[in-house]
N, C-alpha and C positions, 0 to 999 in steps of 0.2 A: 504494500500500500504506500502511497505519499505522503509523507510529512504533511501535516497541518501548515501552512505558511506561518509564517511566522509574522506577528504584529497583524496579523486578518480582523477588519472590521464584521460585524455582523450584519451586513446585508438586505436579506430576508433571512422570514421565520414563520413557516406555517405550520400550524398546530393544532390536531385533536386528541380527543381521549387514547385513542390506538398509533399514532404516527405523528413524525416530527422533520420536514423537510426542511433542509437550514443550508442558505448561500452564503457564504464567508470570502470577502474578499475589500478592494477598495474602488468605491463609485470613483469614476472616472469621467472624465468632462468627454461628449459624444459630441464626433464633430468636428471639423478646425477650430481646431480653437475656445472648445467648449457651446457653439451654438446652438447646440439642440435645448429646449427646454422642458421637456416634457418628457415621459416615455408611457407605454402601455402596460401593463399587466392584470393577467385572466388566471382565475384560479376557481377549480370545478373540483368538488367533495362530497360527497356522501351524507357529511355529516356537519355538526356543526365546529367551527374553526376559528381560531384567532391569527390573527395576520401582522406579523410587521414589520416594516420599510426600515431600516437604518435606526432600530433602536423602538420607533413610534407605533402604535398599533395604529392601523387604519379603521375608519368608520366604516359600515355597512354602505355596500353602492347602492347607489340611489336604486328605485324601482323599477323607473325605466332600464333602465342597465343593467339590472337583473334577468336571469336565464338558467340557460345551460352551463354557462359559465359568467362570474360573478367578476365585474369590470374597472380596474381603479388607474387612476393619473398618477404617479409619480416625478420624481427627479428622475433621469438615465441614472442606470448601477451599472449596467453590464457594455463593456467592448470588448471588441474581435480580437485586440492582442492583451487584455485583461488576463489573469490568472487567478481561480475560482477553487475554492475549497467546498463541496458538496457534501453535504451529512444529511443521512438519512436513519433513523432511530424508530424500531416497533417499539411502542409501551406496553403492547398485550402479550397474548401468548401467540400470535400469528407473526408468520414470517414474515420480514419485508424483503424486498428485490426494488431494481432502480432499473427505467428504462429512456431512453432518448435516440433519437432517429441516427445520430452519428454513434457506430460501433466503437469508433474510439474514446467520444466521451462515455458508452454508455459502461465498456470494457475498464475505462479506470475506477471508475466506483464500486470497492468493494467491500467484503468484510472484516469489519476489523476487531481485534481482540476474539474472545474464545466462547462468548454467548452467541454470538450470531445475530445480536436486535440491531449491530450497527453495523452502517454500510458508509465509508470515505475514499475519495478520494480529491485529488487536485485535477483540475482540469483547466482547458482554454476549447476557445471556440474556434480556431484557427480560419480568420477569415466569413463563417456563415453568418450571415447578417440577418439582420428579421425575428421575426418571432421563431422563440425556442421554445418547448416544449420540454416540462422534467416530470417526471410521472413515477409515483412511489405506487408499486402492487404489494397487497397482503396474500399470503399463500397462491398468489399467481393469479391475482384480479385488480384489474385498475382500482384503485382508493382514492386518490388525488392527482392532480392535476394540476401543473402551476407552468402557464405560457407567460415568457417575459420577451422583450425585447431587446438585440443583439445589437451595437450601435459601430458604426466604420467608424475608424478614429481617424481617418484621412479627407473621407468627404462627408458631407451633409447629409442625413438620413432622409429627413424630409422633402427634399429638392431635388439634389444630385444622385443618391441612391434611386430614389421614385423616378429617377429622370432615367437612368441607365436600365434600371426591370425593363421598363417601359419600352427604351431603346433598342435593348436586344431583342425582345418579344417581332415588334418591329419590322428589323432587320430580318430575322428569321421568317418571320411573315412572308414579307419579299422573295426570300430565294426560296419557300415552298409553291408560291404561286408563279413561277418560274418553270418548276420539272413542270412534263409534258405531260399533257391529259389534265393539268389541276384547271379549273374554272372557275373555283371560289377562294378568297381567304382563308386560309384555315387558321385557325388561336393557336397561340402560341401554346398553351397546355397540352395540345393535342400534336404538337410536330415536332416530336422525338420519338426515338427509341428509348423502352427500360432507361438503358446505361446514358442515355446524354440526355432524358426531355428535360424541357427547360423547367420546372419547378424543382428539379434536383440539385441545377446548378446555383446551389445554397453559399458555396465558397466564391467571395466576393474576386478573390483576384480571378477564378475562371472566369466567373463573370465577366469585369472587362477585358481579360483577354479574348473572349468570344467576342462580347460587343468591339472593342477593336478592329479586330480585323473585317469584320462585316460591313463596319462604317469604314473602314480603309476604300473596301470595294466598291460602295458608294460614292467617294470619293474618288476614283479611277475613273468612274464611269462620268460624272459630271466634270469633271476639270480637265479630261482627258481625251474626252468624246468618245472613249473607249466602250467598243460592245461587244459584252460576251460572247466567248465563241464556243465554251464548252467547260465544267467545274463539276467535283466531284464534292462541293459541300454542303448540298442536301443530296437525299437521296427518298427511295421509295424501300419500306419495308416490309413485312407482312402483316405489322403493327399496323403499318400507316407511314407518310413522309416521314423525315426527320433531319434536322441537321446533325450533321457526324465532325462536329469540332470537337475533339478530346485530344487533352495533354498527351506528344509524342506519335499522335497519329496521324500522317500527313495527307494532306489536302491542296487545293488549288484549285484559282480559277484564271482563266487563258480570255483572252481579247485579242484583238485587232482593234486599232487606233488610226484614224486619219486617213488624209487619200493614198498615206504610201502603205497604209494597212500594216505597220512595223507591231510585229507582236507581243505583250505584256503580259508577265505571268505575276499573279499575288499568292506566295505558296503559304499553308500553314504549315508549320514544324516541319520543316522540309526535309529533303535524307541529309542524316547526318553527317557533317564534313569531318573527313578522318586528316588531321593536319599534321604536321612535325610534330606543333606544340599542342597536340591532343584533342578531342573531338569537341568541335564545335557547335550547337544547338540552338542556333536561333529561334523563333519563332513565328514573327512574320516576316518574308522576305520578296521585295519588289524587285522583279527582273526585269528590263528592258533592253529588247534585240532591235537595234538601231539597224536602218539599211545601209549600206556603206560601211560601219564598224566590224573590225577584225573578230571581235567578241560580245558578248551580253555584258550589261552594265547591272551590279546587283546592289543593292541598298537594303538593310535592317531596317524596319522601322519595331524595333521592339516593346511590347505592350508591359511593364511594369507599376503593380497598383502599390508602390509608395510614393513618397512626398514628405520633402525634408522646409520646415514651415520657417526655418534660418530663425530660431528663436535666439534674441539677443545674449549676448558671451559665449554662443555657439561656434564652432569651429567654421561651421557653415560661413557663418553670419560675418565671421573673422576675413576668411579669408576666402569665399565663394561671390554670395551676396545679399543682402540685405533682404530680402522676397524672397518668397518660399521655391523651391522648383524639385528637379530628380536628383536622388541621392548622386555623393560622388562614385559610391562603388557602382553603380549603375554606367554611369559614365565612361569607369574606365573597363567594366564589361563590352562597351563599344567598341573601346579602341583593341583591344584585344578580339570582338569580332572581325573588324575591319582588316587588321594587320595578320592573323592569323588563317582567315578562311583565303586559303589560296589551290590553282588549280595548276598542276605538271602541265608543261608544253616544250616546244623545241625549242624555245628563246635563249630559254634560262630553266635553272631546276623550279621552282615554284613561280607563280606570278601572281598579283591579286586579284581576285574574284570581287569584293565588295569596295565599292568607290566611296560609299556615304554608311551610315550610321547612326540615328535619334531613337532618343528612349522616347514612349508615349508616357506620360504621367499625368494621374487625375489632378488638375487645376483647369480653371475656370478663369483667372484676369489674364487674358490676351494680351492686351495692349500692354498691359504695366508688365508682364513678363518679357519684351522685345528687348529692354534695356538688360536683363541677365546674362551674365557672364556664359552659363550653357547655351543660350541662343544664340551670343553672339560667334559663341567657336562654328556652329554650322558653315557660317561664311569662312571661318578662317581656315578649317581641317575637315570641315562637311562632317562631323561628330557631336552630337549634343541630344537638346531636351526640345521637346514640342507638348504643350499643354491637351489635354484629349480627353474631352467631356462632354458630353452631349451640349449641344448650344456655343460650345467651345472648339470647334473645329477649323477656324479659319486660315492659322496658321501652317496647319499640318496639309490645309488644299492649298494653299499656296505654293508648297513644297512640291508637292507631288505635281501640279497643274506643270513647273518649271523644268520637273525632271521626264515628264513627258514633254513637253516642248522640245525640250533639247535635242540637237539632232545630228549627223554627222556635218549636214548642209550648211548647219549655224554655225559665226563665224566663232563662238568660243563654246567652250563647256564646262561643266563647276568638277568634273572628276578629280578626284583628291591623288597625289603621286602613289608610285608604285610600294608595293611592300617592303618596307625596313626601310627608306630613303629619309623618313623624317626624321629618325636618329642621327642619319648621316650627314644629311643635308646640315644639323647644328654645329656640326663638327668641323666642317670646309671652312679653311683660310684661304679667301677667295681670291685672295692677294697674292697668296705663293705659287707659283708656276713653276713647279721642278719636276716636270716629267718633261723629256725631251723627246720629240716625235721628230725620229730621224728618216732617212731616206735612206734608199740603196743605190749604187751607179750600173748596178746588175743583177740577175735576178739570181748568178752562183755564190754572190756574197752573201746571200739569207742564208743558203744552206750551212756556210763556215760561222757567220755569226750564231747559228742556235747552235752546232753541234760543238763547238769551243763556250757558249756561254759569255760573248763579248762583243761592244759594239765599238767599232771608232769614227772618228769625227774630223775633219780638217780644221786646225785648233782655232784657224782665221774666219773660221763660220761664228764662231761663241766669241761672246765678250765676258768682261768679268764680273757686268751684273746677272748676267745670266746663272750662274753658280750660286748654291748649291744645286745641286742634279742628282735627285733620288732615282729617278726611275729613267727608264729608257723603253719607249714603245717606236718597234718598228713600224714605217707605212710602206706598202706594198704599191705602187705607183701602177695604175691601169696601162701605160706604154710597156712595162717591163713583164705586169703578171695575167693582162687580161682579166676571166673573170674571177680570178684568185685575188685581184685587188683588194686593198682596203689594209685597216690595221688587226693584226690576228695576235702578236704578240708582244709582250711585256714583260720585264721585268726590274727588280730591285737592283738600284744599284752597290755594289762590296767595295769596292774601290775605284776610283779615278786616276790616271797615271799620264803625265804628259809625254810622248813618245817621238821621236822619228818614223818615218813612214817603213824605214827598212825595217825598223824593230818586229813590226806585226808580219811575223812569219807567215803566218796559216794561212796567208793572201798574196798571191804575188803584189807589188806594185809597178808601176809604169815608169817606163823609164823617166829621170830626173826629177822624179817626186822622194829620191830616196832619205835626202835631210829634210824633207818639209816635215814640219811642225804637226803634230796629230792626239787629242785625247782619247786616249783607251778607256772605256768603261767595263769593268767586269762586273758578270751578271750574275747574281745566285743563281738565280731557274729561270728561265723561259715560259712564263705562262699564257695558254694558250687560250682567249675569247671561245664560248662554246658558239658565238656568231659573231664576223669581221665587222668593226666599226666602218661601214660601206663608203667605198672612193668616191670625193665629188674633187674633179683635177681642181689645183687650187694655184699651181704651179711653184711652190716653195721649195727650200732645200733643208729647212729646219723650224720646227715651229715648239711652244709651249705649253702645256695645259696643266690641269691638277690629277691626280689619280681617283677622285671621283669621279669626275669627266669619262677618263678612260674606259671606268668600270663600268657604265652607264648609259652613256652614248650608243646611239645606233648608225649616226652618219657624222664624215670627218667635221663639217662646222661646227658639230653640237659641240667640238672641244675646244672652240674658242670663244662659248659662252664665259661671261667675263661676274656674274653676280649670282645669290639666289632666287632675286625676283626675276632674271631672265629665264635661268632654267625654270624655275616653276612656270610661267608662261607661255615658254615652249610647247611643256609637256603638254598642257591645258590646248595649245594646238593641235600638236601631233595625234593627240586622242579625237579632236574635234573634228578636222576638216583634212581630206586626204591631199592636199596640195599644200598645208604647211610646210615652210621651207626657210633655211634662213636666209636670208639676202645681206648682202656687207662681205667685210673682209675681215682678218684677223684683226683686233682691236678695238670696233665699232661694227657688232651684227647688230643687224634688226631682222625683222620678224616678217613675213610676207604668206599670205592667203588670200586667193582669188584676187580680185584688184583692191583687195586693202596690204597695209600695211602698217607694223608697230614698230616705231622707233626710240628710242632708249638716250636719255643722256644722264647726269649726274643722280638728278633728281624729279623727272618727270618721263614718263610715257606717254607716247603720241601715238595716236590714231589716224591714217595718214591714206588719202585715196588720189591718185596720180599726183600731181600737186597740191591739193586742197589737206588742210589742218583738219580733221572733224572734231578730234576732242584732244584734251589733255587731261593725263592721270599723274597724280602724286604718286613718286614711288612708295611712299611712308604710308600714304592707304592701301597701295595693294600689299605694303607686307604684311600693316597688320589688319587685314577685310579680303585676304585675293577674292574671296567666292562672288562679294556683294562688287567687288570691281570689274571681275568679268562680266557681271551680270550688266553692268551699266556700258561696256563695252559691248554684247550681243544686243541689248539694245540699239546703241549707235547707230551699228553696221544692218541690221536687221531696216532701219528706219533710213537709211540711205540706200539700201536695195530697194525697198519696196517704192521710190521715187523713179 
């Protein structure tokens, strides 16, 4: 049995001649914040009984109110993460037993000591909201009866609760008069099976996460112009319809969108991703198969029913924000979905599967939510919180109306960079250029350079700010290697050695280059790109970059990107529109798609259409906003094409 809690107020207390049912615990303000003020409780007996609320006996209810069960107003006692001490006591010679609809509450109350007249234990309501039900039987027949009410301690019971039963009912509604053959409405009591109908789902967080995703799907359809094309989340049973959302069992439903009909999948609890860092399980997950896009673009929108309300001296409140929003561990549940759910291809060993990431949490102030720290990360890393409550949904169709819009055509896209880069990317001294991207004068000198492990240089190519010189990546020049071009290999450099050209044996040299001037690089290992950083002639004999660059890059300009707000905007291209390219030279690239073009100086970016200026970006907004910067960028362009 449980311990009696310890410091437990006495609650309720109903009492006759034969029986004694006793709630032990501490009333707890129901609601944000305490707003509830009232609560229900019904208690049906036999016989006659004394009743009392927190110490107080209650009066007899009134006449009208009188029945089958006997009716009174209270304070709220009971919430959903409350912890309750249940005693139940025969005074006669008949036996008691305890019973309640949950097997787990009804399994903790048991008998204690060695008569057998008493039944304890502890319990909680984990999540079922509403009216409970506690029922003490004498020798195995109902005796009393005592229904109380179970309160969220996140949202409002009276409003937001009432608002969400209501919602999912709803929702549900809708996709039974969807299957084929249905004609009428059918209630929501009646479109389940057994194991899922909707009066069972008592557990609040299943609740919204049902209601969630359902209104997801409403939300696809109107902001998206998206219409079904085929969903397995109602069905027909022998029972009757039903909706089949249940925790772990996956579902979906499939669209076609717009006149290029690019198709969208909203999964529930999709198959689970078997990753490096161990199996990932989201739960709603928005796929979109762009035309033109090498890939699907997948986004989390995951349904979590907490809410951290940043009460003042709170950690929150410290160092998050001042308004309530999604817990932080939820958050960084995010990032860990986004960074970890990755899929094998020939690129590279893993790549990323999920571009974006928001938690759903029950709140209700929209607008005073925009200023929050987790909303404002969406734009910055496309990871955060969006409020999702019935009446509350404006934010989350905003999101979605934009991640459907998005298209390969549009000149940008809010995709967040590839997996593990945002570590790296912190780490890049954008300033140091010591990898040296050398040339060959032939194509037999690649072979002596790998198989000795060294590269040299004619000493009058480098200067001596060029040094130091960690790395040495070879370029394969398209005159010498055809479609072998590009740069395939790199490595560390062990030593630097100023030599004569006769010294480097393993290479003949030409005649009267034999005292010219030469540095030797010796290489640890030769590592070899599992894909060649791809030749665009450029016509150099030596050029610089960083070993980020190297590692990262798919074509030779990207390694004369010069900041991190270039690359990240690149990328933001190269994902978007398949004729991204850089244009420029080493030193000063800019950015080029379709007949636009982005140009870079110290401290601004320019949007730029044959000679005409169209806009100008602060580089200080886009590093800390890139998402909400593109966005005002695909505007732009989007609004000079349509001219």
């Amino acid at each position: 049995m449980d311990v009696l809690l310890a410091g437990c107020d006495e609650l309720i207390s109903l009492q006759t001649d034969e029986a004694c049912l006793t709630v032990k615990g501490r009333a707890v303000p129901a609601g944000p914040r305490g707003a509830e003020r009232a609560s229900a409780l019904a208690a049906s007996c036999g016989a006659p009984y004394a009743l009392r609320v927190c110490g107080e006996a209650l009066p007899l209810p009134q006449a009208e109110e009188s029945g089958s069960l006997d009716r009174y107003r209270t304070p709220p006692l009971l919430g959903e993460t409350g912890r309750y001490e249940i005693v139940v006591e025969s005074l006669g010679d008949r036996a008691a037993s305890f019973w309640h609809r949950s097997e787990r509450v009804r399994n903790a109350v048991t008998a204690a000591g060695r008569s057998g007249k008493i039944l304890s234990g502890a319990v909680d309501f984990a999540g079922e909201i509403g009216e409970s039900d506690l029922v003490v039987l004498l020798d195995g027949q109902e005796y009393l009866r005592l229904t109380i009410e179970v309160f969220p301690s996140t949202i409002s019971y009276r409003e937001e609760f009432a608002a969400l039963s209501a919602g999912l009912a709803e929702e549900e509604a809708r996709f039974l008069r969807e299957l084929p053959d249905s004609s009428e409405t059918l209630p929501a009591e009646n479109a389940a099976s057994p194991e899922s109908a909707a009066p069972a789902v008592r557990e609040l967080s299943l609740l919204y996460e049902r209601w969630c995703f359902l209104r997801l799907d409403s939300l696809i359809r109107s902001c998206g112009q998206a219409v079904p094309v085929s969903q397995n989340v109602a069905a027909d049973s022998e029972s009757g319809p039903f909706v089949c959302l249940m925790p772990g069992r996956p579902a979906c439903v499939r669209y076609k969108a717009g006149a290029s009909q690019e198709r969208i999948t909203l999964s529930w609890y999709p198959r689970e991703c078997d990753t490096p860092t161990g199996a990932q399980k989201p739960r709603c997950v928005l796929t979109l198969e762009k035309k033109g896009a090498s890939a699907p673009c997948s986004y989390v929108f995951e349904p979590r029913y907490r809410l951290n309300f940043a009460l003042p001296g709170t950690e929150y409140d410290a160092s998050v924000s001042h308004m309530p929003g999604p817990e932080i561990g939820d958050i960084h549940d995010l990032h860990r979905y986004r960074d970890a759910m990755v899929s094998q291809n020939g690129a590279s060993p893993y790549e990323r599967e999920m571009f974006g990431a928001y938690v759903l949490f029950p709140y209700a102030r929209e607008e005073e939510y925009r200023s929050h720290r987790f909303y404002e990360s969406i734009d910055k890393v496309n990871v955060g919180g969006l409020p999702f409550l019935p009446g509350a949904v404006s934010l989350a169709g905003e999101l979605i109306g934009q991640l459907i819009a998005d298209s390969p055509a549009s000149a940008l896209e809010r995709a967040a960079l590839p997996r593990g880069l945002e570590g790296k990317l912190a780490k890049v001294d954008w300033s140091a250029r010591d990898v040296l991207i050398g040339t060959l004068r032939n194509s037999a000198q690649l072979d002596v350079c790998l198989r000795h492990r060294f590269y040299y240089i004619p000493a009058e190519r480098l200067t001596e700010s060029d040094f130091p010189i960690h790395y040495v990546a070879i370029y394969q020049s398209r005159n010498l290697f055809g479609d072998e071009a590009g740069i395939r290999f790199f490595g560390e450099v062990t030593k630097c050695i100023p030599v004569r050209r006769a010294e480097i044996r393993e290479f003949p040299c030409r005649p009267g280059t034999e005292d010219k001037l030469y540095y030797r690089f010796e290489i640890g290992q030769w590592k070899r790109r599992s894909r060649p950083i791809v030749s665009k002639e450029a016509g150099f004999v030596r050029s610089f970059t960083n070993l980020f660059l190297i590692e990262h890059s798919a074509e030779l300009p990207e390694l004369w990107i010069r900041s991190e707000e270039e690359y990240r905007l690149y990328c933001e291209l190269k994902r978007a529109v398949r004729d991204a390219a850089i244009s420029g030279e080493e030193g000063a690239p800019g950015f080029r798609f379709g007949s636009f073009s982005l140009l870079f100086d110290d401290r601004s970016i320019y949007l730029v259409k044959g000679s005409r200026m169209l806009a100008r970006y602060a580089v200080a907004d886009f590093s800390n906003r890139p998402g909400a910067v593109f966005r005002q960028m695909q505007r732009e362009c989007a609004r000079f094409t349509e001219r």
